[in-house]
Backbone bond lengths (Angstrom), bond angles and torsions (degrees), N, CA, C in turn:
res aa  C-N    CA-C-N  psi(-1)  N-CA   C-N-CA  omega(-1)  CA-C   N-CA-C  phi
1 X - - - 1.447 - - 1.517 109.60 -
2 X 1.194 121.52 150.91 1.372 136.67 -152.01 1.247 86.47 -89.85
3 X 2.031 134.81 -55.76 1.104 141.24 -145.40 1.571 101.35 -85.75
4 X 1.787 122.50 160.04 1.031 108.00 177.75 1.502 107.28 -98.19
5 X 1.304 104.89 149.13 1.587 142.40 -166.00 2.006 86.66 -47.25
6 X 1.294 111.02 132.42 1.368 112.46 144.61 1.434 92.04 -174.33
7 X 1.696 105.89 150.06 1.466 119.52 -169.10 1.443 96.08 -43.18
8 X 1.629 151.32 -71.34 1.557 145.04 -163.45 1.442 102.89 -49.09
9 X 1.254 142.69 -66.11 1.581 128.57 155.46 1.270 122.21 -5.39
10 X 1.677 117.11 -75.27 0.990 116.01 155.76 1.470 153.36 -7.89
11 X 1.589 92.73 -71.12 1.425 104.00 169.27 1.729 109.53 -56.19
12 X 1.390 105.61 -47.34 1.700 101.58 -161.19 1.875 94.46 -70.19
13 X 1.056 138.10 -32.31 1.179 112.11 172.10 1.097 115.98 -87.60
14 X 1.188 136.31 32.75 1.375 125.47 167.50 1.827 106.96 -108.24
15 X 1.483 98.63 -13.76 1.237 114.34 -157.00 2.120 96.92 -106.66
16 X 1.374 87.25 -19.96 1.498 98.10 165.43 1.398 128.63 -73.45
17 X 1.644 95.21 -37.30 1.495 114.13 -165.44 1.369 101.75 -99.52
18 X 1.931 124.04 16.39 1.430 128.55 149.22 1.506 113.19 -81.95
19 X 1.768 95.80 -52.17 1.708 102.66 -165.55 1.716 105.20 -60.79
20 X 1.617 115.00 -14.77 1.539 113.48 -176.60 1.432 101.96 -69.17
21 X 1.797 121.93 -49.60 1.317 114.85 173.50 1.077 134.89 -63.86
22 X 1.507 108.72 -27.61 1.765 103.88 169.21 1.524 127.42 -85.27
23 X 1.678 108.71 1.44 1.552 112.96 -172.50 1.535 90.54 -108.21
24 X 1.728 128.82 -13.63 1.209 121.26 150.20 1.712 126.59 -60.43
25 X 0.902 104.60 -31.32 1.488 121.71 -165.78 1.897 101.71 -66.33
26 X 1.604 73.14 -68.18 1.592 94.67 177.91 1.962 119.13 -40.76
27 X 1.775 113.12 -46.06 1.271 129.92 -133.95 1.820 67.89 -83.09
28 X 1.450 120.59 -41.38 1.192 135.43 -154.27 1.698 103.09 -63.43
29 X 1.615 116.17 -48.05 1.742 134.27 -173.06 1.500 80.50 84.41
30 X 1.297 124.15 66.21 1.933 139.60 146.44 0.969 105.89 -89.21
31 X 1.705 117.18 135.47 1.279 103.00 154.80 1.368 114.62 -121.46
32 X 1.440 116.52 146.42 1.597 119.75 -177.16 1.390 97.33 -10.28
33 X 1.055 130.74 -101.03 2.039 145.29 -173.36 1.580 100.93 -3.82
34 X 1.322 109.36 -48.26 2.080 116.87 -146.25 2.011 83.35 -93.66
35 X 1.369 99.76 -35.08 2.246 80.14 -168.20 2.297 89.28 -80.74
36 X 1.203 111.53 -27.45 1.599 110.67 -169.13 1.799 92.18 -62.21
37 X 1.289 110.42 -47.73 1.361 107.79 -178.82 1.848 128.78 -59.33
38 X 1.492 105.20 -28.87 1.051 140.24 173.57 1.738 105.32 -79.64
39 X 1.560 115.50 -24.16 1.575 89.76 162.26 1.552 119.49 -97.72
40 X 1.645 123.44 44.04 1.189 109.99 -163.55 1.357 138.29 66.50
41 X 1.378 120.99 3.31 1.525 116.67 -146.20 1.904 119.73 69.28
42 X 0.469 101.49 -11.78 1.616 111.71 -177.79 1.850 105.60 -58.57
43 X 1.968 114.49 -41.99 1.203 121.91 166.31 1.299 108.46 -118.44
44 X 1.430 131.62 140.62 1.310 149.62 160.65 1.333 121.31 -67.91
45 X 1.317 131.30 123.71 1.647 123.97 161.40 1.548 111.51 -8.76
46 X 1.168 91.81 -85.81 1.425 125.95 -171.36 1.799 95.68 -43.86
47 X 1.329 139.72 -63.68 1.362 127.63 174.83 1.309 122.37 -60.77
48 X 1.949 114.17 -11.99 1.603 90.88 -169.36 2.055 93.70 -102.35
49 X 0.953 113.45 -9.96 1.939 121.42 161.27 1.057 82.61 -58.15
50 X 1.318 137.46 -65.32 2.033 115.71 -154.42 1.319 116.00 -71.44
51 X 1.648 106.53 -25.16 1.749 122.39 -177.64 1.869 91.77 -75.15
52 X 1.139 114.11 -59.67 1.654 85.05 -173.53 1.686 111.62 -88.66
53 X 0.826 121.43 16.27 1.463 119.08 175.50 1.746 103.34 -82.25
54 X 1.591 117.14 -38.72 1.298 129.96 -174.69 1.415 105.60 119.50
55 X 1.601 133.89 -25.95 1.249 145.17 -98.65 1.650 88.58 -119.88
56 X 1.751 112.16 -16.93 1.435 102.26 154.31 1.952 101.70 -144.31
57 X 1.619 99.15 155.62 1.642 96.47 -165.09 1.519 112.60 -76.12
58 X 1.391 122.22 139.57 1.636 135.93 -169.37 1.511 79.61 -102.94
59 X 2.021 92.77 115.45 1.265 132.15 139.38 1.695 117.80 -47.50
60 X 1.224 129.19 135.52 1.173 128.66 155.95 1.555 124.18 -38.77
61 X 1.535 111.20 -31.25 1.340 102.82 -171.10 1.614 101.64 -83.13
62 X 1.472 97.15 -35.40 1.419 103.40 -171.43 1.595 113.32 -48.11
63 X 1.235 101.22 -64.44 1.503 110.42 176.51 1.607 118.31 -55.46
64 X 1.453 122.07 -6.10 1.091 109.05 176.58 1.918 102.55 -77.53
65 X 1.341 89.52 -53.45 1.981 118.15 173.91 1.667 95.75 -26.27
66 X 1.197 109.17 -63.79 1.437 129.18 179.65 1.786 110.10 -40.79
67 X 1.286 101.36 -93.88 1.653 119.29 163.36 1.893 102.22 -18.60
68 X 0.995 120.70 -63.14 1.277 122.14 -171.12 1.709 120.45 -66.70
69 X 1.468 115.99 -26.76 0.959 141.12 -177.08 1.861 106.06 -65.89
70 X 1.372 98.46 -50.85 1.591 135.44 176.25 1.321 113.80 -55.20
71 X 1.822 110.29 -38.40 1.110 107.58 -165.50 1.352 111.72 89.48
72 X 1.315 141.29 -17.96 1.419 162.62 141.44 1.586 105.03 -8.14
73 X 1.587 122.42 131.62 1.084 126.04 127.10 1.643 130.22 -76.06
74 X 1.593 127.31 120.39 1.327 126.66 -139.30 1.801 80.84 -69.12
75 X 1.419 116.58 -65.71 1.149 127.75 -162.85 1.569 100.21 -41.99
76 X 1.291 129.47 -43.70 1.904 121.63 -176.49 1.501 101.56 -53.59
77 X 1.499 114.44 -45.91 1.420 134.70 -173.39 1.396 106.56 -43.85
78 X 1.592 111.75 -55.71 1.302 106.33 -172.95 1.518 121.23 -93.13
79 X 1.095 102.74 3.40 1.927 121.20 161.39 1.438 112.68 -60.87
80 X 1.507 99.71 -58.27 1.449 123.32 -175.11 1.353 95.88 -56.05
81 X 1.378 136.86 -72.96 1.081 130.02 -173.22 1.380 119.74 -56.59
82 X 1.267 124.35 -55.64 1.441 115.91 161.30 1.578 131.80 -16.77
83 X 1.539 98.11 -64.90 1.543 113.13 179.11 1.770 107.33 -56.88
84 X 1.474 119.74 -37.09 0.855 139.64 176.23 1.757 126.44 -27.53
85 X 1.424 97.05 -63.16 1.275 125.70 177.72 1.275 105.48 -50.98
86 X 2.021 129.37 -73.19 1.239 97.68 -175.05 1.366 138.48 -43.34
87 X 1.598 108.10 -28.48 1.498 117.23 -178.11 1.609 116.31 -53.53
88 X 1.381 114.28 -48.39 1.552 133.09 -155.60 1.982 77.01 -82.09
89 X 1.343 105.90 -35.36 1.920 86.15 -169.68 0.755 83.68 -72.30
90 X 1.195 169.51 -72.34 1.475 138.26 -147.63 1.109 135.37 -48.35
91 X 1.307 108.18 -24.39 1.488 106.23 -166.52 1.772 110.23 -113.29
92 X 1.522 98.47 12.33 1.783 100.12 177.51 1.260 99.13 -123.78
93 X 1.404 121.81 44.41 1.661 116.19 149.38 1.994 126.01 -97.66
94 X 1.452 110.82 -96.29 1.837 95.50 153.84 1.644 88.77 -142.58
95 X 1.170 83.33 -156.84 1.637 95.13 -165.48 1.625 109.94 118.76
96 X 1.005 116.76 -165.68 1.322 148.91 171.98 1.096 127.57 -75.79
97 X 1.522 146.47 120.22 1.217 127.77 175.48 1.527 115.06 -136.36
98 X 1.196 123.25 136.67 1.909 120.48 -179.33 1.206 89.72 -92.07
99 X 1.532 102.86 155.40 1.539 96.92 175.27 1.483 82.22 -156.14
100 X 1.536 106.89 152.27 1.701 114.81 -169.22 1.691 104.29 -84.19
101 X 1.409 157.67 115.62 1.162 165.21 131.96 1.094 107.69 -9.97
102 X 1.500 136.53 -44.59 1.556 118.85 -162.34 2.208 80.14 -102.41
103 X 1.018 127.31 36.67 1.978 99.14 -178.97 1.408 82.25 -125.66
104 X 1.491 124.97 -31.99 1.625 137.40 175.70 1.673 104.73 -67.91
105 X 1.665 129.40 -45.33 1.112 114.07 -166.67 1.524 109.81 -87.88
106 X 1.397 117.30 -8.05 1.984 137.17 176.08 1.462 96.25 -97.97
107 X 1.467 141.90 18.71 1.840 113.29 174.89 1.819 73.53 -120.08
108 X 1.272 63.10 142.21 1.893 119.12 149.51 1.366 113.27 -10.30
109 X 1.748 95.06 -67.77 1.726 123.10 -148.92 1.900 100.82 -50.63
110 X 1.735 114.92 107.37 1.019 102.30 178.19 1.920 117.81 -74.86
111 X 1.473 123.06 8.80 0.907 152.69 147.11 1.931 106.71 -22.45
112 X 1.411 84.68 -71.00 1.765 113.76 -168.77 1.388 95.69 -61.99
113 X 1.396 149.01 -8.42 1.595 127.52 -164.60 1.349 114.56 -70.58
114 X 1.956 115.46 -42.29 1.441 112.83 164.88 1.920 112.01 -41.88
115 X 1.270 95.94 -38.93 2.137 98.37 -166.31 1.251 99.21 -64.26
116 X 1.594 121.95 -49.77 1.213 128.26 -170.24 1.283 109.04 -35.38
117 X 1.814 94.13 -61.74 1.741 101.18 -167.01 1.842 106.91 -74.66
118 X 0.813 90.62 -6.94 1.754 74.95 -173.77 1.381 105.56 -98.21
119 X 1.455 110.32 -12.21 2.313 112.24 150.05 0.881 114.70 -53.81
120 X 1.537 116.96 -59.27 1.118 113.37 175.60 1.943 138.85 -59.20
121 X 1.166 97.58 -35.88 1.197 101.08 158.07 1.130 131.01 -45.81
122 X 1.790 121.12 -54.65 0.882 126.96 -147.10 1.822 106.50 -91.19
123 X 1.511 100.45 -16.23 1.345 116.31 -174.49 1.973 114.73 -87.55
124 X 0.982 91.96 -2.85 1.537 105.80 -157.97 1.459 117.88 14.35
125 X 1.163 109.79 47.62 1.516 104.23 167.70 1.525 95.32 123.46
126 X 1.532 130.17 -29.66 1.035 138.42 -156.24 1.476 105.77 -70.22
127 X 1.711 95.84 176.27 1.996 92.01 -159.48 1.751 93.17 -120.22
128 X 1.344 120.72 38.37 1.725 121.93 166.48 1.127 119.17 -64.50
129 X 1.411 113.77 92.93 1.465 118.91 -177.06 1.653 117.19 -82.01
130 X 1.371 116.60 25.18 1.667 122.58 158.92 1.750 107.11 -155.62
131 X 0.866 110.23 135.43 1.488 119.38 159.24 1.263 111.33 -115.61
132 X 1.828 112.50 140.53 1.664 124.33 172.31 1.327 95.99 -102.79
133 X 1.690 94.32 114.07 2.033 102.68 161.22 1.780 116.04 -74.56
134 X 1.037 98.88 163.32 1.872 105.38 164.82 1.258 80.38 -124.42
135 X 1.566 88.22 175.47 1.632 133.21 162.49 1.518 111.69 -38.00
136 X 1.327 114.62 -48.97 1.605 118.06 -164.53 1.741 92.86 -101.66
137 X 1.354 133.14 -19.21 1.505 115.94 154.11 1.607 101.83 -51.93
138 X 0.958 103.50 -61.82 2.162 118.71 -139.11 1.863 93.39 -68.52
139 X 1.544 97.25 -15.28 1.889 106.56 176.66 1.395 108.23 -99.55
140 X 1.788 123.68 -4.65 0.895 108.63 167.26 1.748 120.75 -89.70
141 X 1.730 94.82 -40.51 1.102 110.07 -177.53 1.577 134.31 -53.50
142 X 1.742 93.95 -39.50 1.690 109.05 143.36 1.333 120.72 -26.44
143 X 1.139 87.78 -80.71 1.931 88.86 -165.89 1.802 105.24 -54.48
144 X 1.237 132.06 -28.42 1.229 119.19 179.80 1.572 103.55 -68.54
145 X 1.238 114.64 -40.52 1.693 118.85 166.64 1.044 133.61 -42.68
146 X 1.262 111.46 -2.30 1.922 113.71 -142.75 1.539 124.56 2.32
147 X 1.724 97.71 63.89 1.321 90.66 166.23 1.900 108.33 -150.58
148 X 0.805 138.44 -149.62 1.296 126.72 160.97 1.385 142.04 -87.95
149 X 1.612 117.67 161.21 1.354 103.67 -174.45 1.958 112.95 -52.91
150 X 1.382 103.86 -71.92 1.581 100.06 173.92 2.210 124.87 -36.43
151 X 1.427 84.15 -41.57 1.629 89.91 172.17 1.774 109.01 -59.29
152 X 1.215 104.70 -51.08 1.840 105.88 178.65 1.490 102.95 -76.44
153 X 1.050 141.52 -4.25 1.415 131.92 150.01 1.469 114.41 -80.96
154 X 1.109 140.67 -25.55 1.431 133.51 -164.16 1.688 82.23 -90.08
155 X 1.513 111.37 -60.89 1.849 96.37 -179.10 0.948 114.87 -73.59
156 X 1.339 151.40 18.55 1.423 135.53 131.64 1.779 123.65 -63.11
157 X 1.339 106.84 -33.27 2.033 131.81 -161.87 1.973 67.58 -89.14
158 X 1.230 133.41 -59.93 1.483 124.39 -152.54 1.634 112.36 -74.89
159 X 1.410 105.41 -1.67 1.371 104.95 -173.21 1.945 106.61 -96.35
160 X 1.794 92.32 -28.14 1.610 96.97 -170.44 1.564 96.22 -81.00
161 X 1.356 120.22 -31.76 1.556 119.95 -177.83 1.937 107.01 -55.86
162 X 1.508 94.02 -32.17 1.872 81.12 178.03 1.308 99.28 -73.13
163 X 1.241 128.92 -52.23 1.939 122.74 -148.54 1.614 93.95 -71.55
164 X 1.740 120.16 1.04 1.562 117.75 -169.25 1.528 128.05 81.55
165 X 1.200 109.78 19.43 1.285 122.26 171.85 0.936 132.65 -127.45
166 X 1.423 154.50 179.40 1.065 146.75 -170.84 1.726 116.07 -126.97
167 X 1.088 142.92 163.73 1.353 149.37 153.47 1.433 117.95 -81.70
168 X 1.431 115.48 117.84 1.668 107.54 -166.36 1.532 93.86 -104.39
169 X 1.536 107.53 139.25 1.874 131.16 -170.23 1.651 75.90 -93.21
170 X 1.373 93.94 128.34 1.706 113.89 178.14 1.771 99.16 -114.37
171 X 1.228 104.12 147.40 1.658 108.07 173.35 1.622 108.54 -71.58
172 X 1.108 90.80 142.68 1.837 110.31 165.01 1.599 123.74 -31.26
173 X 1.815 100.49 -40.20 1.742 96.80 165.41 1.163 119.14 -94.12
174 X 1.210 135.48 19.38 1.520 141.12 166.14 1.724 87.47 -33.78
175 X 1.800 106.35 143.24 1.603 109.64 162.17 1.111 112.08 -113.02
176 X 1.491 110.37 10.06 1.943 107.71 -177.96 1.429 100.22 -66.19
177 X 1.427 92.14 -162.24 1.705 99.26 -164.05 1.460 87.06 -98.97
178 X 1.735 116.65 142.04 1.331 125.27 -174.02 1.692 101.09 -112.21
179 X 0.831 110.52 132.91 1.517 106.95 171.30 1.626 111.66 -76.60
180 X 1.730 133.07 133.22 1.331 121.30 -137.91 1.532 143.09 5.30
181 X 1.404 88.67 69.52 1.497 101.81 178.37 1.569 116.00 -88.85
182 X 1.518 98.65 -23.10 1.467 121.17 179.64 1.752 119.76 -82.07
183 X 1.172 133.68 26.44 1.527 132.27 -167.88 1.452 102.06 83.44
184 X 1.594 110.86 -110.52 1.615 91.24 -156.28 2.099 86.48 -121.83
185 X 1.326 94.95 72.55 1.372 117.87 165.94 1.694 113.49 -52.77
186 X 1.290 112.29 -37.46 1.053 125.83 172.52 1.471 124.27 -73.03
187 X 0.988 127.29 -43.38 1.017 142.78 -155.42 1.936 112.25 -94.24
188 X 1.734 88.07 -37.68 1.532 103.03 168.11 1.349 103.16 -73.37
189 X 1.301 133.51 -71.21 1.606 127.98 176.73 1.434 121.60 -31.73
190 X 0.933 109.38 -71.73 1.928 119.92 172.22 1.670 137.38 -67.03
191 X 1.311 95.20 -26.30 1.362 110.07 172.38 1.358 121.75 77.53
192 X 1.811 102.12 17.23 0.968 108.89 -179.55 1.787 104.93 -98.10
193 X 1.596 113.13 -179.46 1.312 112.08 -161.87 1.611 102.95 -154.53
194 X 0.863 106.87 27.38 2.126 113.83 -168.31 0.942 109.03 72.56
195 X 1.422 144.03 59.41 1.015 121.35 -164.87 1.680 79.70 -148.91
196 X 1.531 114.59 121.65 1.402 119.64 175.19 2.013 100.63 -46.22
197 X 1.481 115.46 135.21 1.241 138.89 142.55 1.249 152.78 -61.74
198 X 1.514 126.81 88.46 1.535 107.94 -168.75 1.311 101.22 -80.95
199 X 1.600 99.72 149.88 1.782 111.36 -172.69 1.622 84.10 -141.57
């Protein structure tokens, strides 16, 4: 790798070199069942969702098993991911972020159920197929996450990378409508207050 080594690097290519297997999978119309079947038994449904989710760590061998399963050259794999990283750094510092409503209310990530509900809330029924976060959304939405602001930005950027899209970092004078742009915009709408949510 071109970049220098420090554990946060790390993480994002490891977390790169998932979204490469599941946007292979995907580009392919695989489904978890047909590539698990395709490793011999060697990978399980159920382990290769946790392998691209992040949610358990991909062994080298594994990912080769994987890659091959795919049809994958490992080495393109880890290009892809490489190149990857600057992209995703971009988009987990602050700023602004769009993020698509229907790719957040269709993933997986049981992570997302606070986000879910607080789309829904905020949409009341309505058919807004993008919302722009700020800083004080993506700090609210955190704390309903229990996890961090940068952590709820990488799984927001990791949710549009599955449906194949991306989250675009908007400048600070954007005049669209910001979701808590206003103080605790959030908090007045939803009735929420940082305070993790059972759903």
């Amino acid at each position: 790798m071109s970049q220098a080594y420090d554990a946060h690097t790390q993480e994002l290519f490891a977390a790169a070199v998932c979204r490469a297997l599941r946007e292979s999978r995907r580009r392919q119309k695989l489904t978890q069942a047909d590539v698990a079947q395709r490793t011999g038994g060697l990978v399980s449904k159920a382990a290769l969702a946790n392998y691209e989710t992040g949610h358990r760590s991909l062994r080298i061998d594994v990912l080769w098993v994987i890659a091959r399963a795919l049809g994958e050259d490992l080495g393109g794999l880890l290009n892809m991911a490489e190149r990857g990283i600057g992209r995703w750094q971009s988009t987990a510092g602050t700023g602004s972020v769009t993020v698509d409503i229907d790719e957040v209310m269709e993933a997986e990530d049981p992570r997302l159920a606070p986000v879910r509900r607080w789309f829904e809330l905020r949409s009341g029924g309505g058919s807004a197929s993008a919302m722009t976060l700020d800083d004080g959304a993506i700090l609210a939405l955190a704390a309903l996450m229990n996890v961090s602001p940068a952590e709820c930005r990488e799984i927001l950027v990791g949710t549009a990378a599955e449906a194949g899209g991306a989250p675009v970092p908007l400048p600070e004078q954007d005049s669209g409508p910001v979701a808590g742009r206003h103080g605790d915009d959030v908090a007045e709408r939803t009735g929420f207050r940082g305070e993790p949510a059972a759903i």
